[in-house]
Residue frames as qw, qx, qy, qz and C-alpha x, y, z in Angstrom:
[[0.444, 0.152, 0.636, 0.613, 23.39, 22.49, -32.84],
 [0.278, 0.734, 0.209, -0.584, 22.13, 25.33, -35.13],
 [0.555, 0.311, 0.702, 0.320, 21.46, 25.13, -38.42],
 [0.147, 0.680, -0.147, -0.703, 21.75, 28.79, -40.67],
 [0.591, 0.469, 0.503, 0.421, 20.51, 28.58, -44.32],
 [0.255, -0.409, 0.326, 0.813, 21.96, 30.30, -46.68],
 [0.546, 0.622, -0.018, -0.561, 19.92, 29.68, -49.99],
 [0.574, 0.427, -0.690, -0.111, 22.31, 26.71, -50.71],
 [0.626, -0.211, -0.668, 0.343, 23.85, 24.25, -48.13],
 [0.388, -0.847, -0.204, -0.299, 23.64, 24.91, -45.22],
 [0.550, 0.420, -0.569, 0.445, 26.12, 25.57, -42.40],
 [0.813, -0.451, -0.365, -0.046, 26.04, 23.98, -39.14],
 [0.096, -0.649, 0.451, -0.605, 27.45, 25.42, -35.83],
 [0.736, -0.441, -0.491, -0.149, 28.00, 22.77, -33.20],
 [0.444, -0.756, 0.419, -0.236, 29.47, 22.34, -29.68],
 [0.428, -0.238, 0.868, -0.087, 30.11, 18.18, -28.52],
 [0.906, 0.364, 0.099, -0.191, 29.38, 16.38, -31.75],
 [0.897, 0.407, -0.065, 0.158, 32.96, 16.21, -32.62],
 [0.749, -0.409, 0.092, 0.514, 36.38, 16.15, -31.45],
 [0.191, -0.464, 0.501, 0.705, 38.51, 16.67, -34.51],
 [0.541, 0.444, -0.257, -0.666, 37.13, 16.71, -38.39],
 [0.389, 0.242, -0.695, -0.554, 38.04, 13.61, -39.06],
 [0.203, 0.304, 0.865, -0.345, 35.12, 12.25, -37.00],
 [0.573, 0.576, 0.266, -0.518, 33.09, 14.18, -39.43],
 [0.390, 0.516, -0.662, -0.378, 34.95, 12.57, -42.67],
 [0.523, -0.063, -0.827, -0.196, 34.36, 9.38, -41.71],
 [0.438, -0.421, 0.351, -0.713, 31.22, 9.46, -39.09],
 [0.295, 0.043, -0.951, 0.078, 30.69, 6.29, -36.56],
 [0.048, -0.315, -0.618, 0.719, 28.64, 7.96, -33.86],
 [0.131, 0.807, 0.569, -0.092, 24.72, 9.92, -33.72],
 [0.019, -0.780, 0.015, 0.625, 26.49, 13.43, -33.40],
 [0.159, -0.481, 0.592, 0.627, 28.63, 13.01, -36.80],
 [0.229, 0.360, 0.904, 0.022, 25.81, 11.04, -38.39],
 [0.150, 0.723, 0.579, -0.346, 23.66, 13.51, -37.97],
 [0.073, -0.600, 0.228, 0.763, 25.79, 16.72, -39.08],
 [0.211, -0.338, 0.718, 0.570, 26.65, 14.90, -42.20],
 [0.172, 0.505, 0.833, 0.146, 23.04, 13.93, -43.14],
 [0.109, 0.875, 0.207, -0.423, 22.32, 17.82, -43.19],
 [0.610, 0.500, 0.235, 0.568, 24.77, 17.78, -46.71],
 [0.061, -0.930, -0.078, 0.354, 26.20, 21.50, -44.83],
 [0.551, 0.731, -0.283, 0.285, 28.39, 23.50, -47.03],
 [0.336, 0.399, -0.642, 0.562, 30.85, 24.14, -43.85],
 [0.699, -0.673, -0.235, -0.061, 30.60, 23.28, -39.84],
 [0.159, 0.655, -0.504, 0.540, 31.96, 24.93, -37.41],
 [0.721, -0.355, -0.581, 0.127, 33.35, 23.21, -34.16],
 [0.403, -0.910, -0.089, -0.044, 33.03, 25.18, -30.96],
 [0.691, -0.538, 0.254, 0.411, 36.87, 24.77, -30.27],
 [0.696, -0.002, 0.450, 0.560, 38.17, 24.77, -33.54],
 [0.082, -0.676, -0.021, 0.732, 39.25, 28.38, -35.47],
 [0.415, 0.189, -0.479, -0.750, 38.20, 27.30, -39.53],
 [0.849, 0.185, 0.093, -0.486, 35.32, 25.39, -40.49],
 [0.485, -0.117, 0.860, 0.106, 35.22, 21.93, -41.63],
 [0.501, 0.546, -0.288, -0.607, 34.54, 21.12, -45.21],
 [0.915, 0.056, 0.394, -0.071, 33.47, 18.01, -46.87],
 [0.313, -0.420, 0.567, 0.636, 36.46, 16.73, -49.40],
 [0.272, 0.486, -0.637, -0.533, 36.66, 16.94, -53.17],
 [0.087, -0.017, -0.996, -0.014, 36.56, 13.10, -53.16],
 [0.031, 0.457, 0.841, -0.288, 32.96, 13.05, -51.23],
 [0.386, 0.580, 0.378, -0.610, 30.92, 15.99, -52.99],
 [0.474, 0.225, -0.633, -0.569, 31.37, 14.24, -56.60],
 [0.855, 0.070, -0.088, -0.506, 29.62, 11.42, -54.88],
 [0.685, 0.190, -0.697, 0.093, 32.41, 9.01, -53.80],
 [0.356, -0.403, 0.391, -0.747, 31.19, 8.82, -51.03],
 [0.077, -0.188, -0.979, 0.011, 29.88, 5.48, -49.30],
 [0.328, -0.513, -0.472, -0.638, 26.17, 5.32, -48.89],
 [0.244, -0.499, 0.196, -0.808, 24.53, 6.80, -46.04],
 [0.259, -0.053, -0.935, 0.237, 23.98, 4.36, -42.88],
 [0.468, 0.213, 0.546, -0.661, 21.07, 6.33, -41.65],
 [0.337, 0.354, 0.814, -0.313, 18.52, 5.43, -44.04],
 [0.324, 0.516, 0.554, 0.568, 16.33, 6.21, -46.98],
 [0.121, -0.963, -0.228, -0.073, 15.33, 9.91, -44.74],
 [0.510, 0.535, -0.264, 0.619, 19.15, 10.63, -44.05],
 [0.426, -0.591, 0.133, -0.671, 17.79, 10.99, -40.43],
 [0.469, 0.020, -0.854, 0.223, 19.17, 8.49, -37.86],
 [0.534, -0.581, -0.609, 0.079, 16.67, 7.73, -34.55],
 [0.363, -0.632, -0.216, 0.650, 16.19, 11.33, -32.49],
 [0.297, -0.074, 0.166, 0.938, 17.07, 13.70, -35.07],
 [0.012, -0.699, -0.627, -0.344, 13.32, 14.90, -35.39],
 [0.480, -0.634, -0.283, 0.536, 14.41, 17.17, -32.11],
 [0.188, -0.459, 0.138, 0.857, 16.21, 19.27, -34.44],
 [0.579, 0.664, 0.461, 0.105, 14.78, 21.35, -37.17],
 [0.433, 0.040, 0.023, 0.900, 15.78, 24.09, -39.42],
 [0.056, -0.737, -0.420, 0.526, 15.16, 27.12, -39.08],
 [0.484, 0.760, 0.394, 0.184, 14.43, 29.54, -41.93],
 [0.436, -0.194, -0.042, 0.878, 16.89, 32.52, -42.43],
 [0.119, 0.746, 0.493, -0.432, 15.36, 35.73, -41.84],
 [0.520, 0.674, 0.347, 0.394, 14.94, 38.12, -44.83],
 [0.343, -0.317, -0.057, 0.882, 17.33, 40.81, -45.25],
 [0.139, 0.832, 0.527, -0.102, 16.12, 44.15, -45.65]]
């Protein structure tokens, strides 16, 4: 997984966290869990040729509430951090 700020959301490059998107619309599993607790603007899946994008519906906040917890961080996800994006020059 790799994590690229931007200066807003962020956007999130995996490999084997997800099949098809709509394991990241409605996540069950650690990989989708996780992604989805980084709030990214778009994620790309290794296989798939456009980004995924949360819906309309879920970034006014109809969304259900978050199963990981009051850190949005489910058991393991300390492994990953972000990384800063590097000033352009």
């Amino acid at each position: 997984m790799v994590v690229v700020e931007t200066g807003r959301r962020s956007i999130v490059v995996v490999g084997d966290v997800a099949v098809w998107f709509g394991e990241l619309d409605e996540p069950h599993t650690q990989g989708p869990l996780l992604v989805r607790a980084l709030d990214p603007e778009l994620v790309w899946l290794a296989h798939e040729q456009e980004p995924w994008r949360r819906s309309p519906l879920r970034a006014m906040g109809a969304s259900r509430r978050s199963p990981l917890g009051a850190t949005g961080f489910s058991e393991g996800a300390e492994r990953f951090r972000r990384v800063p994006r590097p000033a352009r020059r």
